[in-house]
GUDRENNU-675584 format. One record per atom (N, C-alpha, C): residue number from 0; residue in one letter; atom name; z, x, y. Coordinates in steps of 0.2 Angstrom, whole numbers, plus 5000, padded with zeros to 4 digits. Layout:
% residues N
nuro;zafi;vexvex;w;u;v
NUM;a;CA;Z;X;Y
...
***
This chain:
% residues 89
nuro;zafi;vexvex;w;u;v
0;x;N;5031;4822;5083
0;x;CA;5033;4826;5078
0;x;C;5040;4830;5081
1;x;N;5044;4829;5081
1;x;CA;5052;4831;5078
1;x;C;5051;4838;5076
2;x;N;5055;4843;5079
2;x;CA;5055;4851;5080
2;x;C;5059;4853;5082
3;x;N;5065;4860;5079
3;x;CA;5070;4863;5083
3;x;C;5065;4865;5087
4;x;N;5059;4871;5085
4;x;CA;5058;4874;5088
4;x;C;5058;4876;5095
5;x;N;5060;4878;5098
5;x;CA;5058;4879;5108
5;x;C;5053;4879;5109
6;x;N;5048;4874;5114
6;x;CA;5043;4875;5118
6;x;C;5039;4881;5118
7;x;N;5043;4886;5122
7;x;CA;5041;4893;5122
7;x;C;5038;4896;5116
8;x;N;5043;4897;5110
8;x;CA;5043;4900;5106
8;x;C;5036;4895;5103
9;x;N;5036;4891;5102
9;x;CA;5028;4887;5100
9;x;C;5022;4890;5103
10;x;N;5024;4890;5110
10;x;CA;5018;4893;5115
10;x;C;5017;4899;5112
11;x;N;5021;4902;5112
11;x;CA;5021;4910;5113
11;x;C;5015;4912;5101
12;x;N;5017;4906;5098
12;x;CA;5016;4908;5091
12;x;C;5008;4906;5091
13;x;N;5007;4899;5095
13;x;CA;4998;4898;5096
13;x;C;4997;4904;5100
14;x;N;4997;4906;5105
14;x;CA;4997;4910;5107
14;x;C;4994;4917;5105
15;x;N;4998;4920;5098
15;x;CA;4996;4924;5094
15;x;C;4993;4924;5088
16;x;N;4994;4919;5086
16;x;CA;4991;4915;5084
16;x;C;4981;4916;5085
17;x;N;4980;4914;5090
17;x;CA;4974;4913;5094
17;x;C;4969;4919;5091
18;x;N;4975;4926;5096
18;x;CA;4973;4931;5095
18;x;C;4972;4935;5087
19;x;N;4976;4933;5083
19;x;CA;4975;4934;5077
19;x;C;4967;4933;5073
20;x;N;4968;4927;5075
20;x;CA;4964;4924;5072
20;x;C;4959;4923;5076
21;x;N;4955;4930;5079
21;x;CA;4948;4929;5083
21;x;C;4942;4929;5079
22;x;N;4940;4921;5077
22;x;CA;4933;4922;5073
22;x;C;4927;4925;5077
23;x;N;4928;4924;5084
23;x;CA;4923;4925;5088
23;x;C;4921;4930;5088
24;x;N;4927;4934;5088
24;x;CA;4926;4943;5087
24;x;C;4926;4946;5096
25;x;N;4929;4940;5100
25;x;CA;4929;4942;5107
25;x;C;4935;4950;5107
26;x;N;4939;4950;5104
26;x;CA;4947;4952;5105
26;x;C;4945;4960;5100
27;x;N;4941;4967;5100
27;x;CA;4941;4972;5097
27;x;C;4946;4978;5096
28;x;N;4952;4977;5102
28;x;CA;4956;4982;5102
28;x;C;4962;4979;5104
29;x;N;4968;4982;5104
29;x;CA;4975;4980;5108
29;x;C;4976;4984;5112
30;x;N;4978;4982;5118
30;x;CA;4981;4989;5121
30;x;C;4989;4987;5123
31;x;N;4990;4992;5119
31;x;CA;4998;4990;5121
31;x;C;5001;4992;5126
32;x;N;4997;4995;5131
32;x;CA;5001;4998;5140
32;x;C;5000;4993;5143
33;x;N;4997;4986;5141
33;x;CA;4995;4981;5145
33;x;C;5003;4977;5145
34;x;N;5003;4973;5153
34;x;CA;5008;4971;5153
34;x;C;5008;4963;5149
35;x;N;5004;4959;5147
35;x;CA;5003;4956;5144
35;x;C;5005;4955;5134
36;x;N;5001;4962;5134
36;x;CA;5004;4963;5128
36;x;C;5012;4965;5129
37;x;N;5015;4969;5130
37;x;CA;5019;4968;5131
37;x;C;5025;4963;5132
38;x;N;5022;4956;5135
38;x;CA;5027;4950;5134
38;x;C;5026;4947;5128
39;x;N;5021;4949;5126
39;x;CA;5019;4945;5120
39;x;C;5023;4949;5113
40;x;N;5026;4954;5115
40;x;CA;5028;4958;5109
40;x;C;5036;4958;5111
41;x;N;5036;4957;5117
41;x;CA;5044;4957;5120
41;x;C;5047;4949;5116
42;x;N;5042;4944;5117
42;x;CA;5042;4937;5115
42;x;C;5044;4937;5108
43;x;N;5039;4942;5104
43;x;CA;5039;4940;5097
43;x;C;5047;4943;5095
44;x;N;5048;4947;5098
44;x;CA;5055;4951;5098
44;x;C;5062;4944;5099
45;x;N;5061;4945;5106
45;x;CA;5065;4939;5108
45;x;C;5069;4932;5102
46;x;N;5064;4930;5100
46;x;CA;5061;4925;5095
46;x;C;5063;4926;5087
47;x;N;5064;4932;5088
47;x;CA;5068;4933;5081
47;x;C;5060;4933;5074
48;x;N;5055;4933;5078
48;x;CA;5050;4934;5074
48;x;C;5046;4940;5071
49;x;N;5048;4944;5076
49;x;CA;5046;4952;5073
49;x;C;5053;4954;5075
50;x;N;5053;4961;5072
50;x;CA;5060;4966;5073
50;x;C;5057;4970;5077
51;x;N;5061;4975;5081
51;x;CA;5059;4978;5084
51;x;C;5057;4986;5082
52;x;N;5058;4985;5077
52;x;CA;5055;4991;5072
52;x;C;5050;4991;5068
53;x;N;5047;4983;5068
53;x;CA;5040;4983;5069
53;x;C;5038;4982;5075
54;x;N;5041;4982;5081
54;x;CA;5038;4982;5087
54;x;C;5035;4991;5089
55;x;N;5039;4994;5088
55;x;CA;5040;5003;5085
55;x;C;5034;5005;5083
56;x;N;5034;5002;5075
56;x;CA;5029;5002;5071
56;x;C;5019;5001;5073
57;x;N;5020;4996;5078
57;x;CA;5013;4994;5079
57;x;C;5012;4998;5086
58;x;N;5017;5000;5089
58;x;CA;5015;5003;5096
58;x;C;5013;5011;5095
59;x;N;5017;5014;5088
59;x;CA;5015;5020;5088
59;x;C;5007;5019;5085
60;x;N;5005;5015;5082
60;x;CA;4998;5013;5080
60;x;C;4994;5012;5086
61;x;N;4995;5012;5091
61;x;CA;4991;5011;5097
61;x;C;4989;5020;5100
62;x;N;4993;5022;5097
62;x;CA;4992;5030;5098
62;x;C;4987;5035;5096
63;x;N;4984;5030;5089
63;x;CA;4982;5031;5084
63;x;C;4975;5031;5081
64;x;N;4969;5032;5082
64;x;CA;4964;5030;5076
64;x;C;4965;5030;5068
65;x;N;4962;5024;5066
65;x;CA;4963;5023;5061
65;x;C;4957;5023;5058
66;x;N;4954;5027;5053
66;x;CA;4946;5024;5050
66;x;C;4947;5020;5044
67;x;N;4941;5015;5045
67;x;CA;4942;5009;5041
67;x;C;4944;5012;5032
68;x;N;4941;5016;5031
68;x;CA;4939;5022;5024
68;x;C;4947;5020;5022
69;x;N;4952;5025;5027
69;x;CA;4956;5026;5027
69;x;C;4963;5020;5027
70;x;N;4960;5015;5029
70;x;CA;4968;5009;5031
70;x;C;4964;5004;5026
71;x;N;4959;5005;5020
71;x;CA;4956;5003;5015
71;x;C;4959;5006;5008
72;x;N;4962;5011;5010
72;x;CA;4960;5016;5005
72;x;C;4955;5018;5002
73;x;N;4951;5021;5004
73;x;CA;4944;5022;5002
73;x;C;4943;5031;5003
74;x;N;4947;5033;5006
74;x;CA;4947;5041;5008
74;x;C;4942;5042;5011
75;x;N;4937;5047;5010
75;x;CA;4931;5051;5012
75;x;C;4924;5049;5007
76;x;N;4922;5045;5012
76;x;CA;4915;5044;5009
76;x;C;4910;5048;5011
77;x;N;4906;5051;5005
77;x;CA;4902;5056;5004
77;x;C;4895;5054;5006
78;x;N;4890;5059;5007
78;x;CA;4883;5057;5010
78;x;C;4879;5055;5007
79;x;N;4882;5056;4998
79;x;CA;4877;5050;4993
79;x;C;4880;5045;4994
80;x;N;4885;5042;4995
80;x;CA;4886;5038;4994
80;x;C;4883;5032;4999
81;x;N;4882;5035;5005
81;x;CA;4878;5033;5009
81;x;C;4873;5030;5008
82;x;N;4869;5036;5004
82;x;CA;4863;5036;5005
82;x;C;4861;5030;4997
83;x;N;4866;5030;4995
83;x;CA;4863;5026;4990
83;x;C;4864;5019;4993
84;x;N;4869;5020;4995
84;x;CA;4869;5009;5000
84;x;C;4862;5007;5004
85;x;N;4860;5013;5009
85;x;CA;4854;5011;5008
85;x;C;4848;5011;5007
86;x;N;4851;5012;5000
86;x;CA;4843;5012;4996
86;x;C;4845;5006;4994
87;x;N;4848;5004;4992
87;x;CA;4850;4995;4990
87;x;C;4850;4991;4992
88;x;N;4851;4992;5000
88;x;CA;4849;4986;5005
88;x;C;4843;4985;5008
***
């Protein structure tokens, strides 16, 4: 198969790739102070494949909890609400 691509830049997209897509469910947090992640987001930089203002973007998110409610939009769920799911299940 025939590709500009660079080696690297192929490594570097399975790679994330991988991580993306954990069916396994091994991978539950990022941490961005790691120096791993870091190459990996310096790569993705490099590469032309993120900007560095979503690099910005994702690291200020490392600062951050986020409730599922909320990055759902779903706001504030109530204790009927609750309570009626599990009456259902």
């Amino acid at each position: 198969m025939a590709t500009t691509i660079p080696v690297e830049v192929r490594g570097l997209c399975i790679s994330v790739l991988a991580w993306i897509d954990d069916q396994a469910g091994k991978i539950q947090s990022l941490d961005m102070d790691l120096a791993s992640t870091y190459a990996m987001v310096s790569g993705l930089i490099a590469s032309s494949i993120m900007t560095q203002a979503q690099a910005t973007s994702l690291d200020q998110l490392a600062d951050h909890d986020v409730r599922w409610v909320d990055h759902v939009g779903l706001g504030d769920v109530g204790i009927g609400y609750i309570t009626l799911a599990r009456r259902q299940s």
